[in-house]
PASEBA-1860 file (N, C-alpha, C; in nm, 3 decimals):
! residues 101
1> XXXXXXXX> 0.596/-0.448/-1.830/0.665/-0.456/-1.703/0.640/-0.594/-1.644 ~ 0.754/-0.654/-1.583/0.715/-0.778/-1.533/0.700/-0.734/-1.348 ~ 0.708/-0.866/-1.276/0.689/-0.848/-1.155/0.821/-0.757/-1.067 ~ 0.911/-0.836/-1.100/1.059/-0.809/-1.073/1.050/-0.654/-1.062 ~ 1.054/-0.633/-1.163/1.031/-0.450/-1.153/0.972/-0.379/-1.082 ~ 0.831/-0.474/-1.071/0.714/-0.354/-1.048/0.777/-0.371/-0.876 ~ 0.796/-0.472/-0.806/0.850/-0.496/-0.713/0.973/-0.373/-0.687 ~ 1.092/-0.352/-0.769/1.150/-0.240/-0.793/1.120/-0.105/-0.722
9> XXXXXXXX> 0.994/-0.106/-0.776/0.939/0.018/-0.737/0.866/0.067/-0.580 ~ 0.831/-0.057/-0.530/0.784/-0.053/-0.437/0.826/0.075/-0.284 ~ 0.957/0.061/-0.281/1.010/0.179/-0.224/0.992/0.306/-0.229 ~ 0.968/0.360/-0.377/0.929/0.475/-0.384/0.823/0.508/-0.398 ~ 0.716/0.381/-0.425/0.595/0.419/-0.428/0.517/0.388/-0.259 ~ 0.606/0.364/-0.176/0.571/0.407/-0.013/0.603/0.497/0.002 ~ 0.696/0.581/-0.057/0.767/0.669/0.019/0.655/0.762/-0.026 ~ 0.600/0.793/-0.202/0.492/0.839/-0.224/0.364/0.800/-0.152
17> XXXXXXXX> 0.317/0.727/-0.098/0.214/0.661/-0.018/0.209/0.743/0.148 ~ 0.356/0.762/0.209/0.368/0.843/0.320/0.313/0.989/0.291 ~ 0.420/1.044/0.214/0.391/1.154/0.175/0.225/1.193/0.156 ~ 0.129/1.124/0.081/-0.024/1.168/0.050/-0.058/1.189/0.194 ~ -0.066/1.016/0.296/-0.113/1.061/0.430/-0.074/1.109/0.543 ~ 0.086/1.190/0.470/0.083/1.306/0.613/0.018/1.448/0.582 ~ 0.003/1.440/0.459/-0.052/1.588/0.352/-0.206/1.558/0.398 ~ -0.247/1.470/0.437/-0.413/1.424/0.377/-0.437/1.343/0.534
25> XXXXXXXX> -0.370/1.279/0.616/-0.450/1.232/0.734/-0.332/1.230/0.917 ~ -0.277/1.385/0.870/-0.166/1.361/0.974/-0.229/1.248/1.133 ~ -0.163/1.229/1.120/-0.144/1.105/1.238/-0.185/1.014/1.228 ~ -0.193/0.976/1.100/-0.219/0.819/1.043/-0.130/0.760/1.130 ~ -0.005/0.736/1.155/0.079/0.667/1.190/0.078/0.643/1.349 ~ -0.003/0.664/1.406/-0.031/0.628/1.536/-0.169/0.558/1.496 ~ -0.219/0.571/1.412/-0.354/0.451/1.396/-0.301/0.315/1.318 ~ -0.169/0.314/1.264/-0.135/0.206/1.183/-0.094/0.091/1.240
33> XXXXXXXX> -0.099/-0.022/1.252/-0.062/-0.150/1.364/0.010/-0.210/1.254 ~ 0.159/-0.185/1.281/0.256/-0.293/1.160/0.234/-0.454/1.195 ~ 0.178/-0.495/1.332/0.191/-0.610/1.326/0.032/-0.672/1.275 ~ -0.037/-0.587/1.243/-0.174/-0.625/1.168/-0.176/-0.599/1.043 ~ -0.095/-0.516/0.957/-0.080/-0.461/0.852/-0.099/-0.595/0.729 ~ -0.164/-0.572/0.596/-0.121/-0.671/0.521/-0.257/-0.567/0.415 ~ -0.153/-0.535/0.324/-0.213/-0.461/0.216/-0.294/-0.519/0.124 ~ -0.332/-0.642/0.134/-0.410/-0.740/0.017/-0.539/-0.710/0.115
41> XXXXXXXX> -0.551/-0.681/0.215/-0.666/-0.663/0.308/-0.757/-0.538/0.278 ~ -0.894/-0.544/0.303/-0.965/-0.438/0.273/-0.912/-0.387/0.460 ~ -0.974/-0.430/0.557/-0.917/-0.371/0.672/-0.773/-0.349/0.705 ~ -0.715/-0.448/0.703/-0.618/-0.451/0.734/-0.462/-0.371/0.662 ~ -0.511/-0.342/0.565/-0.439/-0.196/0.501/-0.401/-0.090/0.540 ~ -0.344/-0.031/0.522/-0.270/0.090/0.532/-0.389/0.178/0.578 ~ -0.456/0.183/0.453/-0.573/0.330/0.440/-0.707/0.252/0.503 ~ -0.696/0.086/0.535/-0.812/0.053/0.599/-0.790/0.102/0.729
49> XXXXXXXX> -0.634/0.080/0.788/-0.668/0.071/0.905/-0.670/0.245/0.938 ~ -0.653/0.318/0.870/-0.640/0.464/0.907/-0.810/0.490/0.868 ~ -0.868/0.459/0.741/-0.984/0.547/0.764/-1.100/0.412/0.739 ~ -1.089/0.341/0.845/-1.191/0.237/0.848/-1.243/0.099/0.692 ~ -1.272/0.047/0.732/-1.331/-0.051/0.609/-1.322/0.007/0.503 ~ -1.256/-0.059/0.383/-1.277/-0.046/0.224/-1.234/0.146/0.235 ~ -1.137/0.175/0.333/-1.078/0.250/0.295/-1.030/0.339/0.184 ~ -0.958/0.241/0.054/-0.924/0.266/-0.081/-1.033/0.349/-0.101
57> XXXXXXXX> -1.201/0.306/-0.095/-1.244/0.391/-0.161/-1.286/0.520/-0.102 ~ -1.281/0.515/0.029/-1.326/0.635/0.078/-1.247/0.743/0.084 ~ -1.113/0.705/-0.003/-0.993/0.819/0.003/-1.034/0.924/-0.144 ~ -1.102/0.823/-0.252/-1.095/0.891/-0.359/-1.036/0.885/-0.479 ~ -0.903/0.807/-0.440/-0.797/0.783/-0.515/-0.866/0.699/-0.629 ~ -0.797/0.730/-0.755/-0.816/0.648/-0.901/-0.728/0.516/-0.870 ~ -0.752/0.438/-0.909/-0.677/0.290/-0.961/-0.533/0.310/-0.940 ~ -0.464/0.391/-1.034/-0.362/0.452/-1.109/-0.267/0.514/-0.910
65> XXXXXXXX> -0.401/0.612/-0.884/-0.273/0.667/-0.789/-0.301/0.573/-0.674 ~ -0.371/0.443/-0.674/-0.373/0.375/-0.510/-0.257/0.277/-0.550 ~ -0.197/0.259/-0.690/-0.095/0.193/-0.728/0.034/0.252/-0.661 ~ 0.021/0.408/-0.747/0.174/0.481/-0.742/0.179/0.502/-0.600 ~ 0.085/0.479/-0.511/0.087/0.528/-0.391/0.113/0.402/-0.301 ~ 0.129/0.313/-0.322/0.189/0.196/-0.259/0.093/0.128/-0.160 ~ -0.054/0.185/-0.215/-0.167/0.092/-0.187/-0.240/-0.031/-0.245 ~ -0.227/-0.072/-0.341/-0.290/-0.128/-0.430/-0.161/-0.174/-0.529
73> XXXXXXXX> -0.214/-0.261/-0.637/-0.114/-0.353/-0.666/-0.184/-0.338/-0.856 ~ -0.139/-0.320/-0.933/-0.160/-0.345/-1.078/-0.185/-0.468/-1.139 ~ -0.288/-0.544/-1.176/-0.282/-0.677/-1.215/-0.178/-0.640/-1.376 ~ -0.187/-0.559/-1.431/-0.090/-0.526/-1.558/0.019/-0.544/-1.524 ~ 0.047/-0.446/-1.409/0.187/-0.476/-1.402/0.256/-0.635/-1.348 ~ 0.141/-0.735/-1.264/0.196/-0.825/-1.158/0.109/-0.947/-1.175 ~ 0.020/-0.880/-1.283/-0.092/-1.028/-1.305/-0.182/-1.056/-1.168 ~ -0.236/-1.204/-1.144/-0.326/-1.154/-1.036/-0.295/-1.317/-0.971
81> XXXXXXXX> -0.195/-1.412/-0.988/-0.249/-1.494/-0.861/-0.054/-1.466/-0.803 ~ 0.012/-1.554/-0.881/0.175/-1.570/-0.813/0.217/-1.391/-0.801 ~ 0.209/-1.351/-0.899/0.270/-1.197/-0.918/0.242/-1.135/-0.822 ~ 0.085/-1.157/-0.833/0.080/-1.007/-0.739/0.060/-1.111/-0.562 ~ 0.089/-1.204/-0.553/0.106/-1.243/-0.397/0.227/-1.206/-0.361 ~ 0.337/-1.215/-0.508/0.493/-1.134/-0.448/0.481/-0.974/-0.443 ~ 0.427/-0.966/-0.528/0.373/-0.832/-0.492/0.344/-0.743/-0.335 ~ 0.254/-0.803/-0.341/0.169/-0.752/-0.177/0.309/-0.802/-0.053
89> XXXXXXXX> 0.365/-0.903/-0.079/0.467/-0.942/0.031/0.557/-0.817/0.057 ~ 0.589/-0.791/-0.109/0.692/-0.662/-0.078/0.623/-0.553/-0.062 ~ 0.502/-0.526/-0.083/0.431/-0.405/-0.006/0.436/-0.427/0.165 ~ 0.371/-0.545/0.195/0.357/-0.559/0.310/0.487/-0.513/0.386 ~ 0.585/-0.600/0.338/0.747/-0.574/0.378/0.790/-0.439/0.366 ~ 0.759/-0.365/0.306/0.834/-0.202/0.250/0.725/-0.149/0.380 ~ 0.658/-0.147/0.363/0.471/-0.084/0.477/0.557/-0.099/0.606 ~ 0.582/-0.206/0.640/0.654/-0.242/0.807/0.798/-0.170/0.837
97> XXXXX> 0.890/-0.185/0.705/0.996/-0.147/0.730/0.991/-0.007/0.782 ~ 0.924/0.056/0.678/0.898/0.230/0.733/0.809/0.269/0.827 ~ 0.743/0.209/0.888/0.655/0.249/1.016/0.762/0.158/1.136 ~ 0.873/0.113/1.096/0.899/0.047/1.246/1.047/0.173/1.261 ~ 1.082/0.208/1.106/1.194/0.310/1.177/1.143/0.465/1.167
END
């Protein structure tokens, strides 16, 4: 998979990402600040800013589902310096779009 793709996916893997934390932390979305948001962040994340610092790990989640879940970013799929900075943009970007409508 190149970047292009994995980028692709990004949509549905928020939409999967919503879905876990209304199942798993209803009212995340009144703790989420889109204009602080930036998913390359240990705080400043999605699941940082809902369940405090280094979040990712205090959820539990494997590698695999903080990917499919539109937390975390695959160096396989996006590599780790250009890839995955386009990467995280379109997380960041997909993250805002759906918490602002």
């Amino acid at each position: 998979m190149n970047v292009t793709e994995a980028i692709s996916k990004i949509p549905d893997r928020v939409r999967a990402g919503i879905a876990w934390l209304d199942g798993n932390e209803p009212g995340w979305r009144g703790v989420v600040n889109p204009d602080e948001l930036k998913v390359q962040s240990l705080c400043n994340c999605v699941l940082g800013q809902v369940f405090g610092f280094a979040g990712l790990a205090q959820t539990g989640l494997a590698r695999n589902e903080r990917v499919d879940l539109g937390f975390w970013h695959d160096k396989d799929e996006v590599g780790n310096d250009k890839g995955a900075d386009e990467y995280y943009a379109g997380l960041d970007a997909e993250w805002r779009r759906v918490l602002a409508g």
